[in-house]
N, C-alpha and C positions, 0 to 999 in steps of 0.2 A: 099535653104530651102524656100520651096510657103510661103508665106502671108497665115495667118489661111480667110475666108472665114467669113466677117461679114453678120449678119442676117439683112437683112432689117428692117429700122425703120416701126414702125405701124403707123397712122398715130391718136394721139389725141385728136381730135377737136370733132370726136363724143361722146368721153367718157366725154370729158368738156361741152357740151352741152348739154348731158343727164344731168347732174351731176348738171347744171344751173339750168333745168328745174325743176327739180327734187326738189330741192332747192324752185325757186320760189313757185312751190303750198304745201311747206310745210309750207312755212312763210304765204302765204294765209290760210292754213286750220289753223296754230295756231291764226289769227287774227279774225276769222270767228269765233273760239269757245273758244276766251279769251276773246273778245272783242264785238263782236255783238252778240252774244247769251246771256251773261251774262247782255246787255243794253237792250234784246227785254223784256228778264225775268224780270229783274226791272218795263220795261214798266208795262208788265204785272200785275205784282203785286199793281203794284199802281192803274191800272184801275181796279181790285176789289176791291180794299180797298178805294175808291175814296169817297169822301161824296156826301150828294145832293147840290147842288148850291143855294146861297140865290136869290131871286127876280131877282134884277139886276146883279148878277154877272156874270161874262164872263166865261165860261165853259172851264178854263187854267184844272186847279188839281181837278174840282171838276166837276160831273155828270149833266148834267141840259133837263130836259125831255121839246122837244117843238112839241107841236101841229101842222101837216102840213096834206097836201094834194097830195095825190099822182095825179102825172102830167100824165105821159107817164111809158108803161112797154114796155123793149125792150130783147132779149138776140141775142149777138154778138160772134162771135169768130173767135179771132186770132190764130191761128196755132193751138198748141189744147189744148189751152188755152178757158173756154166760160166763160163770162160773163154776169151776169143778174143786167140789170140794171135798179134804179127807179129813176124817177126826182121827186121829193118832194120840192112842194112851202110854205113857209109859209107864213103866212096870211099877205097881204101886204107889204111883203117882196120880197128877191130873191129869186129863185131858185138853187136846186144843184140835180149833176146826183149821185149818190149811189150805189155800185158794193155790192151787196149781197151774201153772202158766197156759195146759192146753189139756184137749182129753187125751193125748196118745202119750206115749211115753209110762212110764210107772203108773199114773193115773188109769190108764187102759189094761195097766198088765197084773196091778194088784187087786183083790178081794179081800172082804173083810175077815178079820182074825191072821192075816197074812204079816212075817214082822221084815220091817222094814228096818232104814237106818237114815235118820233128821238129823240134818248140819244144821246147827245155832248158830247164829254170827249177831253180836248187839241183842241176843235172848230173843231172839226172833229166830220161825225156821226159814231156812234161804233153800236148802236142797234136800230131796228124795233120792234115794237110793234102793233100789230091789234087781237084787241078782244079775248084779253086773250093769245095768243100767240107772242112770242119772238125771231128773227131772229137777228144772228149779224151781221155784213157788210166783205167786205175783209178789213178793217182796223183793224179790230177788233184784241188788244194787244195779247190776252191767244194765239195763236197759230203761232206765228208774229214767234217764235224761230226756229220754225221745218226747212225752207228752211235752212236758214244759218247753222243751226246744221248737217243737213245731207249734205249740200256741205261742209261743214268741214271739216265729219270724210270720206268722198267718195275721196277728196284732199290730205286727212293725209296719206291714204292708197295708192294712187299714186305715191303720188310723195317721198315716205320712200322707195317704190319699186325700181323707177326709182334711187334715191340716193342709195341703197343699193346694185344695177346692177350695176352701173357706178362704185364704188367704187373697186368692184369686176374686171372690167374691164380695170380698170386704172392699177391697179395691176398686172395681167397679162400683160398688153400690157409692164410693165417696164421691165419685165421678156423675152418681145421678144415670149409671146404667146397670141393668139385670144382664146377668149370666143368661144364653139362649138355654131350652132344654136338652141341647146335644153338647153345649159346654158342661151338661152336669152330668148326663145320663155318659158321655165317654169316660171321664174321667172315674165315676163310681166303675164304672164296668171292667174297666182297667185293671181299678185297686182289688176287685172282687176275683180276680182273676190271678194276679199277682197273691193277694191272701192265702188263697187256694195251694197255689206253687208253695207258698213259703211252706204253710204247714203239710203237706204231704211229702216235702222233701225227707225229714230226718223219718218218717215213718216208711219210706221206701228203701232208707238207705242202712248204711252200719257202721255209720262214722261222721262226726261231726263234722268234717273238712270234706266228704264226697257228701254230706247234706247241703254244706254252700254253693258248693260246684254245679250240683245240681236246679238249686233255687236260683243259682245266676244264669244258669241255661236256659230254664223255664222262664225268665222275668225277661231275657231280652226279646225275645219276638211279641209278646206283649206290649211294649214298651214301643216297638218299633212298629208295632198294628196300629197301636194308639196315637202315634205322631204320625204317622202316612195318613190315619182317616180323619185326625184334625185337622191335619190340611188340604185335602178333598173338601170337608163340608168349610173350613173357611173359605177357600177360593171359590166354591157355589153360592156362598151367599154374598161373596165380594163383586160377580161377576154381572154385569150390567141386565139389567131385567129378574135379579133377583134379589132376594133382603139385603140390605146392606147392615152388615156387623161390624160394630168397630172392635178388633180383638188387640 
């Protein structure tokens, strides 16, 4: 009587590696939007609601408008990243350089030796002012949430993907079967697509609550793309004369 014919083991270590990663940027996207969204938004709120600063005090919790002069206008950029920056002296004091949110606004309208007037808030300048007009800096709290919020949910959407592949994968492989490469290639094209949504919502939008709105807009036609054409290619490869998949 032959020995029955064992199946070769799979091998693994890709499926626990997915399954790691996968992992990792979902503990990232939940840290990104439990944790530093929720501390940029505070910031926020407390630099509107901030009071003016008496005489002498030191601009910690409280606003304190100072009088300076602009020094130098310069714009740089790194990769494609630009920056516009202003050095502004105060009177008998130091100097500091100033990354301004865009070129127009005071950045387009002041020259140097022109005086201006720099809002402090936490010893940091947060706003420009020249002649009736008001420019804020890149420090500036109100909009401080949006990167980390869109790398969040662009994270969340990854790596739920890649954990939800992998978990699929493990499974079969215990089974003694591989994923085909349209059970892999949909599901990554999916999440990659989904990612995308997630992170460009809060950068399109201006509010945490129409940034959900909007990434739950975006994720269901994906979502419903994804599950129409998994079942297209499973019934083609279930259908007599073609591969058979056991799914």
């Amino acid at each position: 009587m032959s020995a029955r014919r064992r199946r070769p083991r799979r091998k693994r270590w890709p499926v626990i590696a997915t399954a790691a990663l996968g992992a990792v940027l979902v503990l990232a996207a939940v840290f990104l939007l439990f944790v530093t969204v929720p501390g940029k938004r505070t910031d926020a709120r407390a630099f509107a609601t901030a009071a003016a600063c008496l005489p002498d005090e030191v601009p910690r919790e409280c606003r304190k408008p100072v009088e300076v002069v602009v020094g130098k206008k310069a714009t740089e950029t790194e990769g494609r990243t630009t920056h516009h920056w202003l050095t502004l002296a105060e009177p008998g004091g130091p100097s500091r350089r100033v990354d301004m949110n865009g070129p127009s606004g005071v950045f387009g309208a002041v020259s140097p030796g022109d005086r201006v007037t720099a809002t402090y808030w936490r010893q940091e300048v947060r706003a420009v002012d020249f002649r009736g007009r008001q420019q804020f800096t890149a420090d500036e709290p109100k909009e401080a949430y949006r990167l980390p919020f869109a790398t969040g949910l662009g994270l969340l959407a990854l790596g739920g993907t890649l954990l939800w592949t992998s978990v699929r994968a493990g499974f079969r492989t215990g089974r003694g079967r591989a994923l085909r490469s349209w059970q892999i290639a949909l599901p990554a094209l999916a999440g990659a697509w989904l990612s995308a949504v997630g992170f460009g919502a809060p950068l399109l939008t201006d509010a945490v609550s129409t940034a959900l709105v909007f990434a739950a807009a975006g994720a269901v036609p994906v979502v419903l793309g994804a599950v129409w054409r998994f079942r297209v290619l499973r019934r083609r490869h279930r259908a007599p004369g073609g591969p058979a998949a056991a799914v």
